[in-house]
C-alpha positions as CSV (number, residue, x, y, z in Angstrom):
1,X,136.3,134.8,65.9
2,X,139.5,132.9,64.8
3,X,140.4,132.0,61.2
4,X,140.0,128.0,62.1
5,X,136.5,128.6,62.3
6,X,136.4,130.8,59.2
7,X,138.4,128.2,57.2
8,X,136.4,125.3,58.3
9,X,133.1,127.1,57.9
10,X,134.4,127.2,54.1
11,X,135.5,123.6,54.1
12,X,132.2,122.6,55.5
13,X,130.0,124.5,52.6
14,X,132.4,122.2,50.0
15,X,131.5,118.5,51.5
16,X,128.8,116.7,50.4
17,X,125.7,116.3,52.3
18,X,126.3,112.4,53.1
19,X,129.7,114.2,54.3
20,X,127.8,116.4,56.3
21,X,125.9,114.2,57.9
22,X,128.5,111.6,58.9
23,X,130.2,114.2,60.8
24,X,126.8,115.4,62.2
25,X,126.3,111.9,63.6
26,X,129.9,110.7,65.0
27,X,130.1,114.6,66.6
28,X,126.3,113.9,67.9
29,X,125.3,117.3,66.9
30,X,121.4,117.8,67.4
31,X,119.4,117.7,64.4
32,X,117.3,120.7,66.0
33,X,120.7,122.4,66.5
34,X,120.3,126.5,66.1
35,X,122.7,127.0,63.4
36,X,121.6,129.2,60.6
37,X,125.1,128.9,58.8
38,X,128.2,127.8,58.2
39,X,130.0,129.9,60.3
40,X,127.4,128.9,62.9
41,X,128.5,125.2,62.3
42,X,132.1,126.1,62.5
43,X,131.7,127.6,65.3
44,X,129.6,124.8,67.3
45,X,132.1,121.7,66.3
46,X,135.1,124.4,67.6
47,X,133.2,125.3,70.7
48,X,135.0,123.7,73.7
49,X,131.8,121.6,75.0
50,X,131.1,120.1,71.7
51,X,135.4,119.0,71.3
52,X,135.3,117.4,74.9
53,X,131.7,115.6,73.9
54,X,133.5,114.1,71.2
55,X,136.8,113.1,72.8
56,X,135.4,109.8,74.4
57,X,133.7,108.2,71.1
58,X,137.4,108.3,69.1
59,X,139.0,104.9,68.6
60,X,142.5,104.2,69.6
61,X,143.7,104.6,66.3
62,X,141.9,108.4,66.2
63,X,143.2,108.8,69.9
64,X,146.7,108.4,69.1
65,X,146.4,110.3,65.9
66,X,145.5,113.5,67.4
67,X,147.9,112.9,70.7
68,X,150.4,112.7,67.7
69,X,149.4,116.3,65.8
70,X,149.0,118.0,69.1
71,X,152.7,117.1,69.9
72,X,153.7,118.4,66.3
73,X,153.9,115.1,64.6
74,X,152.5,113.3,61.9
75,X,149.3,112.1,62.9
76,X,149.5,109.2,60.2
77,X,147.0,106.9,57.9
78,X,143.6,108.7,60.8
79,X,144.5,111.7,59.5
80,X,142.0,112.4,56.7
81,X,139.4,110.9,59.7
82,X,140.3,113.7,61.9
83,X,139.6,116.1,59.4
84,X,136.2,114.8,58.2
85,X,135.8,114.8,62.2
86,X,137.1,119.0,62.0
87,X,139.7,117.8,64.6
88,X,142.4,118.8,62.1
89,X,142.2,121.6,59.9
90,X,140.7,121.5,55.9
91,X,145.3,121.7,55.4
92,X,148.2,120.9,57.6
93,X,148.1,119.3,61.4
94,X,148.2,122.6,63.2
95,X,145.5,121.3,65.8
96,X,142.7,124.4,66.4
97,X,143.0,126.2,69.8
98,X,140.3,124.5,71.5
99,X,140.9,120.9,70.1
100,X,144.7,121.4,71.4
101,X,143.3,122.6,75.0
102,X,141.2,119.5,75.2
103,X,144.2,117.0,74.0
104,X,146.6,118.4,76.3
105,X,147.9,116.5,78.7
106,X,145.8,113.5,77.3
107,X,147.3,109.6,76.5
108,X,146.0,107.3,74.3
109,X,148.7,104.5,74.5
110,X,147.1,102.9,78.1
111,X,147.7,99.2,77.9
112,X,144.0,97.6,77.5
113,X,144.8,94.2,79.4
114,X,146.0,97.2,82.2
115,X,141.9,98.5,81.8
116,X,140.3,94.7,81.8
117,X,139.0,93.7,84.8
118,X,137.5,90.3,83.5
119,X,139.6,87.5,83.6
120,X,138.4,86.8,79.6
121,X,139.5,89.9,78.4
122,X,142.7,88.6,78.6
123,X,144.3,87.2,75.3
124,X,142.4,83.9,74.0
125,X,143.9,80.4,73.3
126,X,143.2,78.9,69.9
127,X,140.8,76.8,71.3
128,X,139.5,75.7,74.3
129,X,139.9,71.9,75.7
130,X,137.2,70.0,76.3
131,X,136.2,70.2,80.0
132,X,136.2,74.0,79.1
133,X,134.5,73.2,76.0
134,X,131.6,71.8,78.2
135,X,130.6,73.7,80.9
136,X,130.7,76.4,78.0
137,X,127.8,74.2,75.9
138,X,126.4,74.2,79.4
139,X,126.5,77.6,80.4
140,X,125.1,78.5,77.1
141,X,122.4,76.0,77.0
142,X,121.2,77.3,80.5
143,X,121.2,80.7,79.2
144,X,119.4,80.2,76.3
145,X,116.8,78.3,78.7
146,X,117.1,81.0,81.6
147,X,116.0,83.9,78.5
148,X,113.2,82.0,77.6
149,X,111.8,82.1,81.1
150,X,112.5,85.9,80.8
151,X,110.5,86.5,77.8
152,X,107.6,84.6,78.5
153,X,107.7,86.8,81.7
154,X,107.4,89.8,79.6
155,X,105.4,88.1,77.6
156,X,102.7,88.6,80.3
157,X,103.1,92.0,81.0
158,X,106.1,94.5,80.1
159,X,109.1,94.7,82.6
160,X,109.6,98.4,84.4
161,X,112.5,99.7,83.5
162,X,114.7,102.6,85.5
163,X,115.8,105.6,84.1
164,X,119.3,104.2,82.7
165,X,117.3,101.8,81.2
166,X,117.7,98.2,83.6
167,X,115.0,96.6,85.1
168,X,114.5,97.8,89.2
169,X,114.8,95.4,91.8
170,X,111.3,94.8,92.3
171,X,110.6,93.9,88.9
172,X,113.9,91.6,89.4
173,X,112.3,90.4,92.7
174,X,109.5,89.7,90.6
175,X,111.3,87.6,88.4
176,X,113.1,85.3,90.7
177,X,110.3,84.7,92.3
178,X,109.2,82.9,89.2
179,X,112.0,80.7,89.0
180,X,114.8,83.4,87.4
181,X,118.6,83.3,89.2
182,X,118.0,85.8,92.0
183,X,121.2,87.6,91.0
184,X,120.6,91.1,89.4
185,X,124.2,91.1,87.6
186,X,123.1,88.0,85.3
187,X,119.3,89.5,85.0
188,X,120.8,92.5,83.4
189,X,123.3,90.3,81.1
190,X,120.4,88.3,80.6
191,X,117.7,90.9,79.5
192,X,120.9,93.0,77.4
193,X,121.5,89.9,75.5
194,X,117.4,89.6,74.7
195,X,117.6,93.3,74.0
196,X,120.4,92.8,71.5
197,X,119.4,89.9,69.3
198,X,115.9,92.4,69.2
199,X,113.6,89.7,71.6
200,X,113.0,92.3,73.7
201,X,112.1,96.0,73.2
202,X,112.4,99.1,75.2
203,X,109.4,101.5,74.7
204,X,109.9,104.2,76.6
205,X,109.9,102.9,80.3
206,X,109.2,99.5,80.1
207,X,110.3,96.5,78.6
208,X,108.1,94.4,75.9
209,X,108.4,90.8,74.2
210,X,108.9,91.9,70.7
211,X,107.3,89.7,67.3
212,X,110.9,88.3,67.1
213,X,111.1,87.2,70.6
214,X,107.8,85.6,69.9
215,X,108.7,83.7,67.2
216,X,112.2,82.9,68.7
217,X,110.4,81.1,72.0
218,X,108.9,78.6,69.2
219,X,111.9,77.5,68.5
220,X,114.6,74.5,68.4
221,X,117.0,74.9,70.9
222,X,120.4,75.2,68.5
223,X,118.5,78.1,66.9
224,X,117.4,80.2,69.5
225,X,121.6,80.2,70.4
226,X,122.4,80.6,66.6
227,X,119.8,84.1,66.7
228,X,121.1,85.3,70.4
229,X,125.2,84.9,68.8
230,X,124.1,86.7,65.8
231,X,122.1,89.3,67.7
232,X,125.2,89.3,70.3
233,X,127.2,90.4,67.1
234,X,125.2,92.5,65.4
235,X,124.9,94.7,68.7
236,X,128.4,95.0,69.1
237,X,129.9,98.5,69.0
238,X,131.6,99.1,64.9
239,X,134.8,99.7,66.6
240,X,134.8,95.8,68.0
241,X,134.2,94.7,64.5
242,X,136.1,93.4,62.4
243,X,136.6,93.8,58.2
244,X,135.2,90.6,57.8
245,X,132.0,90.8,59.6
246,X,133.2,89.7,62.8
247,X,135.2,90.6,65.9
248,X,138.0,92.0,66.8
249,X,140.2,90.2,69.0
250,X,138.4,90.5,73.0
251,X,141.9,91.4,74.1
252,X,141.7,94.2,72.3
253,X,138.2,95.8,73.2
254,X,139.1,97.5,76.7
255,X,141.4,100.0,74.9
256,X,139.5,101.0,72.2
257,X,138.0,104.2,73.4
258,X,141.3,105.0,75.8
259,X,139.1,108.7,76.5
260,X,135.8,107.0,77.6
261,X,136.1,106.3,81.2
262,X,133.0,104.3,81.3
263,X,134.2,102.1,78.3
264,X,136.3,99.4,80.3
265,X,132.9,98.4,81.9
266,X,130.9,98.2,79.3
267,X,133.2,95.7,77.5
268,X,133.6,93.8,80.6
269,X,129.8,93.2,80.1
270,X,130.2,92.6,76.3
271,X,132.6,89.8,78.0
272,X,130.3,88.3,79.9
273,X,127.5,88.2,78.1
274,X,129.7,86.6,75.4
275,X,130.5,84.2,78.4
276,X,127.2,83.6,78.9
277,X,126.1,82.2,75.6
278,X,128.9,79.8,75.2
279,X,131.7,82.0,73.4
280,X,134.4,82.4,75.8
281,X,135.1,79.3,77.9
282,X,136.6,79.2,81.5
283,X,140.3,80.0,81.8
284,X,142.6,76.9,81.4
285,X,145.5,76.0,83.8
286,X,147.3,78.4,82.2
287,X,145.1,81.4,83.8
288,X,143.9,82.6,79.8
289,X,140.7,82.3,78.6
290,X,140.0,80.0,75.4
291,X,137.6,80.6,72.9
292,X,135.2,77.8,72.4
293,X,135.3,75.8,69.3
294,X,131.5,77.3,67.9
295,X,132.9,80.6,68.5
296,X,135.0,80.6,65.6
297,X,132.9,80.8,62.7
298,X,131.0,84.0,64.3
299,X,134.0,85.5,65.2
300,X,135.3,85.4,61.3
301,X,132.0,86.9,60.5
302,X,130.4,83.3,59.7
303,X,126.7,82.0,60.2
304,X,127.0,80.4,63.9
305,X,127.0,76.9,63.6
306,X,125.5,74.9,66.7
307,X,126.7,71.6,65.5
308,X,129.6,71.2,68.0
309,X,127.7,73.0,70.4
310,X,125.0,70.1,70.0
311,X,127.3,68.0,71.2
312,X,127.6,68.5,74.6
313,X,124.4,69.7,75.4
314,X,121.3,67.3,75.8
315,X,119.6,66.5,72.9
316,X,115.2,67.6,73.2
317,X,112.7,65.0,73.6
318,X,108.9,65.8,72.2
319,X,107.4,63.3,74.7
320,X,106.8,63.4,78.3
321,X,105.0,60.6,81.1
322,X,101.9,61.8,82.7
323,X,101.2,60.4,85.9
324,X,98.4,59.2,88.1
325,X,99.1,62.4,90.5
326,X,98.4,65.0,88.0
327,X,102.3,65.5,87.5
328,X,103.8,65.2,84.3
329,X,107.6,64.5,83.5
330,X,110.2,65.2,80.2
331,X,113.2,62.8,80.5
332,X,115.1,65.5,78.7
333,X,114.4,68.9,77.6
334,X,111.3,69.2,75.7
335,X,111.1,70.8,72.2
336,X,110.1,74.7,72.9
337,X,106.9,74.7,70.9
338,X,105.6,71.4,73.0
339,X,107.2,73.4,76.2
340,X,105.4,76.5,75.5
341,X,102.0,74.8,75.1
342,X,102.6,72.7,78.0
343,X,103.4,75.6,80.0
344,X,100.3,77.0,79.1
345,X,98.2,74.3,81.0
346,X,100.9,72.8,83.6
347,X,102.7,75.1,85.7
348,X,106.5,74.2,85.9
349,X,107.8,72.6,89.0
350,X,111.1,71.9,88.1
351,X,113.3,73.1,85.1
352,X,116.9,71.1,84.3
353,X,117.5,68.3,81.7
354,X,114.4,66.6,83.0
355,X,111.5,69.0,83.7
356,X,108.4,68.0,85.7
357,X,104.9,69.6,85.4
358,X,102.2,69.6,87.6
359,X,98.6,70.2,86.5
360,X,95.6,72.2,88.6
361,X,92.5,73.6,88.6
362,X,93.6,77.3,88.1
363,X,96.7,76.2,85.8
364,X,94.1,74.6,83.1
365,X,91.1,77.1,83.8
366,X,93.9,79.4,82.7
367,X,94.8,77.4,79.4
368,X,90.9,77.8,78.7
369,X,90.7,81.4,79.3
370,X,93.8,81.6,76.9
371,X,91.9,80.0,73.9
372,X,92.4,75.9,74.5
373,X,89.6,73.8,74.6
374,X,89.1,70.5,76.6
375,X,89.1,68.6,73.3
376,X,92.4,70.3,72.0
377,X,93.9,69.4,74.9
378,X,93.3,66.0,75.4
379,X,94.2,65.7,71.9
380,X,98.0,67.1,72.8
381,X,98.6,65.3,75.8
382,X,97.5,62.0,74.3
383,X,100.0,63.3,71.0
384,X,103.1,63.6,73.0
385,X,102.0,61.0,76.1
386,X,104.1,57.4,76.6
387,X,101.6,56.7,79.1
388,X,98.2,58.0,77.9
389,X,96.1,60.8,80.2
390,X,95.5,59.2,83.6
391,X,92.1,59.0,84.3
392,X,92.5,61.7,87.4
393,X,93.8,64.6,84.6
394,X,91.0,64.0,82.4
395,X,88.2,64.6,85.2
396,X,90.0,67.9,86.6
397,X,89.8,68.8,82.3
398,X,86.5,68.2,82.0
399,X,85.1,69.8,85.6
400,X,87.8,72.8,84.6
401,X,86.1,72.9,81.2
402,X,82.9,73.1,82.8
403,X,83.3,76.5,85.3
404,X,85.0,77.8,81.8
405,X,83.6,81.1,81.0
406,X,81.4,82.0,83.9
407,X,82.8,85.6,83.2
408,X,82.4,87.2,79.9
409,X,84.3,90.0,79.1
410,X,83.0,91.8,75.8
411,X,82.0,95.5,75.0
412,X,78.7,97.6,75.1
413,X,78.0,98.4,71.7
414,X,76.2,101.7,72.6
415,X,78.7,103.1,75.3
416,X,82.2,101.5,74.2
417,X,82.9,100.4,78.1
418,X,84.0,97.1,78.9
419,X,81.3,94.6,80.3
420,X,82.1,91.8,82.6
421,X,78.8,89.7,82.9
422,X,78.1,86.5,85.0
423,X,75.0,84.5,85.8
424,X,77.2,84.1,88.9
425,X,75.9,86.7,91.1
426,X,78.2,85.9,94.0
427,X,81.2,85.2,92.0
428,X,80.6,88.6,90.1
429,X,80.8,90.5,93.3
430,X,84.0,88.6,94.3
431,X,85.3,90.1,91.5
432,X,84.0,94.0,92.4
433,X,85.6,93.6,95.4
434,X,89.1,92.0,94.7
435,X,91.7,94.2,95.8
436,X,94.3,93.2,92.9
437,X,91.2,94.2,90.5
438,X,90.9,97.2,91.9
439,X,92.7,99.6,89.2
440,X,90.4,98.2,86.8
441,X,87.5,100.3,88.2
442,X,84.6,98.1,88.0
443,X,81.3,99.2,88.9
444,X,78.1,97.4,88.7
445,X,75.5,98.3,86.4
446,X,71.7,97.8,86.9
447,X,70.4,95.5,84.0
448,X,67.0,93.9,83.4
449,X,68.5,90.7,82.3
450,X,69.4,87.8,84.4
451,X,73.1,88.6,84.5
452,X,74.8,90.6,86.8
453,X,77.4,93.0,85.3
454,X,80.5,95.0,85.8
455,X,81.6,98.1,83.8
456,X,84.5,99.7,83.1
457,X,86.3,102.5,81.1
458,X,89.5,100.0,81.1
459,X,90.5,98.1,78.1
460,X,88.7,94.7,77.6
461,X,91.9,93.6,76.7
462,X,93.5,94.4,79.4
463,X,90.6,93.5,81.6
464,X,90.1,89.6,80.8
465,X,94.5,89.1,81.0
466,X,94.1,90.8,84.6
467,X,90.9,88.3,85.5
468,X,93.2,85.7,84.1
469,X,95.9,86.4,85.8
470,X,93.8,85.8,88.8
471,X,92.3,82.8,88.2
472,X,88.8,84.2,87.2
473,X,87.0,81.4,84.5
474,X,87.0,84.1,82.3
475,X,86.1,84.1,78.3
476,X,86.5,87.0,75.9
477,X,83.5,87.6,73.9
478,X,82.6,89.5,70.7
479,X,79.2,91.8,70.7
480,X,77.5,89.1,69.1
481,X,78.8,87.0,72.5
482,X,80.7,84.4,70.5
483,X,83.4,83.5,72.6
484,X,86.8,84.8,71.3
485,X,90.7,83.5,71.1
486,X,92.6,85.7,73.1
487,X,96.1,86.8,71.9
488,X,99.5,88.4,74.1
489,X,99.9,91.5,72.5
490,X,103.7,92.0,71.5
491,X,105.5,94.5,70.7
492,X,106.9,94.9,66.8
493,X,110.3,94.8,66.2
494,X,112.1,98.0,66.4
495,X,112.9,99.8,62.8
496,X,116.3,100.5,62.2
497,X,117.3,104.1,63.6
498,X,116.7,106.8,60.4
499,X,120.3,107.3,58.7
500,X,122.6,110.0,59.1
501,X,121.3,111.8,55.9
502,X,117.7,111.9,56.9
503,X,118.1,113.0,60.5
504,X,120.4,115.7,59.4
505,X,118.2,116.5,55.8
506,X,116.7,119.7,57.6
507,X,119.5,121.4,59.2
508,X,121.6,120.7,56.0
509,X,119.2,122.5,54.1
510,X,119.2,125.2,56.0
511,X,122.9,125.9,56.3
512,X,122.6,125.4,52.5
513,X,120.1,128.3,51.6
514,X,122.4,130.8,53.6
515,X,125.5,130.1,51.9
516,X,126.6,133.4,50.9
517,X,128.4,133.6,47.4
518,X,130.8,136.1,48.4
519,X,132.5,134.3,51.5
520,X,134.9,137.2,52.4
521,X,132.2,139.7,52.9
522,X,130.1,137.3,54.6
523,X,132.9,136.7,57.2
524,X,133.7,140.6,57.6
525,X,130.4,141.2,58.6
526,X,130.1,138.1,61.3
527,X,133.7,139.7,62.7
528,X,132.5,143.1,62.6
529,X,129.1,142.0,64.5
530,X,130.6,140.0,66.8
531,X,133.5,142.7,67.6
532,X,130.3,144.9,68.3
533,X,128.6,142.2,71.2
534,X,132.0,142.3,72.6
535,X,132.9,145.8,72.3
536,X,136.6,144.4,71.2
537,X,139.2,146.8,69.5
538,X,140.1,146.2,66.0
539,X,142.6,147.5,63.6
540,X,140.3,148.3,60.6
541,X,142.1,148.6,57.0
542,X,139.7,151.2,55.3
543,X,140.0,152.0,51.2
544,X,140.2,155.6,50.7
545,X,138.4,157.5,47.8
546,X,141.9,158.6,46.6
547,X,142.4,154.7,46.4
548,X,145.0,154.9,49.0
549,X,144.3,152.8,52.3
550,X,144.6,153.3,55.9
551,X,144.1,151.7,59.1
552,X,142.6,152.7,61.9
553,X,141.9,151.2,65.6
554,X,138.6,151.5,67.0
555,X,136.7,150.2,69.6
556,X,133.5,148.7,67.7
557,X,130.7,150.4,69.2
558,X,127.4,149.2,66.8
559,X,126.9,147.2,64.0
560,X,123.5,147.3,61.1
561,X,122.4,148.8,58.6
562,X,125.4,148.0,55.8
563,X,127.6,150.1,58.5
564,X,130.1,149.8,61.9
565,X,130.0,152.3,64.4
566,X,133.1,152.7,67.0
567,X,135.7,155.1,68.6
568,X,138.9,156.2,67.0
569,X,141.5,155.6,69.5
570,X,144.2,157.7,68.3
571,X,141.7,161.0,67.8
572,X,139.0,159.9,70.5
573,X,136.2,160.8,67.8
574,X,133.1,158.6,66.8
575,X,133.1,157.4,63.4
576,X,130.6,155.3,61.0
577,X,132.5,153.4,58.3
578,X,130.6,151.7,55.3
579,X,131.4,148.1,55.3
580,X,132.0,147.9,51.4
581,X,135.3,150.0,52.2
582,X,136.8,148.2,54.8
583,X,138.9,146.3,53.1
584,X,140.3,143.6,56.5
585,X,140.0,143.4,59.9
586,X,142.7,142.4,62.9
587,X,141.7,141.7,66.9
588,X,144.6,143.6,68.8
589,X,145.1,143.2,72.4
590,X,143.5,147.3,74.1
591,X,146.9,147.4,75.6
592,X,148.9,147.6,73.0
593,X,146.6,150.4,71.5
């Protein structure tokens, strides 16, 4: 038991809770922890473990401070930090034993352009010139287009995610096989920038299109990149911010956690996924990296402002030619909402400034199954069509229309199970013995009626998207068998985390009701019972009923009861002292008794 603990256990009972719980959270103390005091608390934030944990999250500035106090210096303007951290004791810079052992031999002067190992960490030009400028808009423009492929992925069924939280290799397999980059770097960039602006969001191991990411597919171009910069920032570890609601120089952000080995690579992806959306720009002839001319206003903590991004990039067109051989063609990039919709009846076969689209069979049974109707989409092709709906389109609509809800899924009223019904008997049994159906686990069921029918205990939900997803004609239906608009379920957007203060309300309480008024006796006893687990020798100060006082060495034997038990050293005889007449304790080394 040393007398940092007991001074900080007093310091600790003397901060406010909102104190209390700051420290809590930046020393990532568990709000379950076991501590049924302060001396406890002292205790844990001094124990070895819990001073390493914290080592990695300090900032330069906090780094430097406490390689400064460890040496016997000054540690300067972090120094109240470092105490409201219990790095530095409630008075003076004397670092405690265990914070000194974990400093020692530490440095927190490394050079951060020494750590960088992306070319745009390095220091930025004002601004970049305007080749750079360009394939920046472009780069940015693909990504904002390569994200929304992503999400509408998700869209259709959450991404599997690994244990650290990236999506596998199959599941990025998966993905370029539907037209994504096949390179799992930029997937991950891709899905961490979704992630951030809150498009995307992790519930437990998989990954789902959140309400924001839905709303952010329907729109403009320039504000989809305005949301993904502002999400960018927003995510952005508080030590890379800046006063002003921006960001701190890039140069800067390798070296601001000089303890955290794993630091340098995760602001080389901050880097690139800054790259990605149009921020940094390639490196000039001079080898340094420029900062793109939109960068500037988010950087100073300003709304993003796509208006000189607009410039480069290729301005949307909200009409397209349909041809004669079901194909139909943008001659720029559509508007997202017209996209989407299009998408949802035409599969894409070709995605740049000019996009092409090719209509089938399965592609517009699916937009039927999803809640279009032959009318509604004649009535949007002809809206946004220089060359009217070729003759050959409308027929495959109307014979598409026709097979259109051949498969009803709906629920049994008196059992709850999912229903597939058909007057289709032969189609019906395709169906029961589809292998990618299988998990569903349809069986037939004998009915009177002439329909033929599937059960199952599976969602109905969850059933018609999987007989969509197959190309099955089929409809959802209520129990009155009124066909049904389906709707992609999304995930809400995540809440904000709980604050410090209400994570840490419990355990603050508690280390509240067992403050003791009397501080020195509450001490004494936790030395006396911890001498006791131990067994340790201590020179005992004991008052005398002659009021005289005198101090003897024992070897702490037993503790309870309002009493310590141990063995006199210098007359080798057991004694039982009250603890009201002890008057201090010392730990002496059982040599030199």
């Amino acid at each position: 038991m040393s007398t940092h603990a007991r001074l900080l256990a007093e310091a600790l009972s003397a901060r406010t809770d909102d104190e209390l719980a700051a420290l809590f959270g930046r020393r990532e103390v568990r709000p379950d922890a076991g501590w049924h005091d302060f001396f406890d608390a002292a205790e844990g934030l001094l124990d070895p473990s819990s001073v390493t944990r914290v080592l990695p999250r300090l900032t330069r500035a906090e780094a430097t401070g406490l390689v400064a106090a460890a040496s016997g210096s000054d540690p300067g303007a972090v120094s109240e930090t470092l105490r409201a951290l219990a790095l530095l004791p409630p008075s003076g810079t004397t670092l405690p034993p265990t914070v000194a052992a974990a400093v020692a031999g530490r440095d927190a002067a490394a050079d951060p352009l020494l750590t960088a190992t992306d070319s745009a960490s390095g220091v930025l030009a004002a601004s970049a010139d305007e080749p750079s400028s360009a394939r920046a808009a472009e780069r940015a423009f693909t990504t904002v287009a390569t994200l929304a492929d992503a999400l509408l992925l998700a869209e259709e069924g959450p991404l599997a995610l690994l244990a650290g939280g990236t999506v596998g290799l199959s599941e990025k397999r998966r993905m370029s096989e539907r037209g994504l980059p096949d390179d799992p770097g930029l997937l991950d960039d891709l899905l961490a920038l979704g992630t951030a602006a809150g498009l995307l969001r992790p519930i437990e191991r998989t990954l789902h299109l959140s309400d924001a990411g839905a709303e952010w597919l329907r729109l403009p171009g320039s504000e989809r990149w305005s949301r993904l910069v502002a999400g960018f920032r927003e995510a952005l570890p508080p030590v890379l911010r800046s006063e002003d609601g921006g960001w701190i120089p890039l140069s800067d952000w390798p070296g601001e956690h000089p303890w955290d080995p794993s630091w340098p690579g995760r602001t080389d992806a901050l880097v690139r996924q800054a790259r990605l959306i149009g921020l940094v720009a390639d490196a000039g002839q001079d080898g340094a990296a420029a900062e793109s001319p939109w960068a500037e206003a988010p950087r100073r903590g300003a709304d993003p402002d796509p208006s000189a991004l607009a410039a480069y990039v290729p301005a949307e067109v909200d009409r397209i030619f349909l041809q004669n051989d079901l194909t139909a063609i943008a001659p720029g990039p559509l508007l997202p909402a017209l996209d989407l919709r299009l998408r949802g009846m035409a599969a894409r076969e070709s995605a740049s400034q000019a996009s092409s689209y090719r209509f089938t069979a399965d592609s517009l049974s699916t937009a039927l199954s999803a809640g279009e109707t032959e009318e509604g989409v004649l009535t949007f092709l002809e809206g946004i069509s220089l060359t009217g709906v070729p003759q050959p389109l409308r027929y495959l609509l109307a014979q598409s229309a026709s097979r259109h809800g051949q498969v009803q899924v709906g629920i049994d009223p008196a059992t709850g199970r999912t229903r597939v019904r058909s007057r289709d008997a032969h189609l019906l049994q395709a169906i029961g013995v589809d292998q990618a159906l299988r998990p569903l686990g349809l069986v037939p069921e004998d009915t009177a009626e002439d329909t033929t029918v599937l059960t199952t205990r599976v969602n109905r939900d969850t059933v018609f998207w999987a007989l969509t997803d197959e190309h099955y004609p089929a409809a959802l239906v209520d129990a009155a068998g009124a066909v049904e608009r389906p709707v992609r379920t999304t995930a809400e957007s995540a809440p904000p985390p709980p604050p410090d203060a209400q994570r840490y309300a419990a355990l603050i309480a508690r280390l509240r009701e067992a403050r003791e008024g009397n501080a020195d006796a509450a001490w004494l006893e936790r030395e006396l019972e911890h001498a006791a687990k131990q067994r340790a020798v201590l020179a005992v100060e004991v008052a005398m009923p002659d009021g005289t006082a005198r101090e003897l060495v024992l070897e702490v034997t037993g503790f309870g009861g309002g009493r310590v038990r141990g063995r006199d050293r210098a007359s080798d005889v057991e004694r039982t002292l009250p603890i009201r007449s002890i008057l201090s304790t010392r730990a002496i080394e059982d040599a030199e008794s």
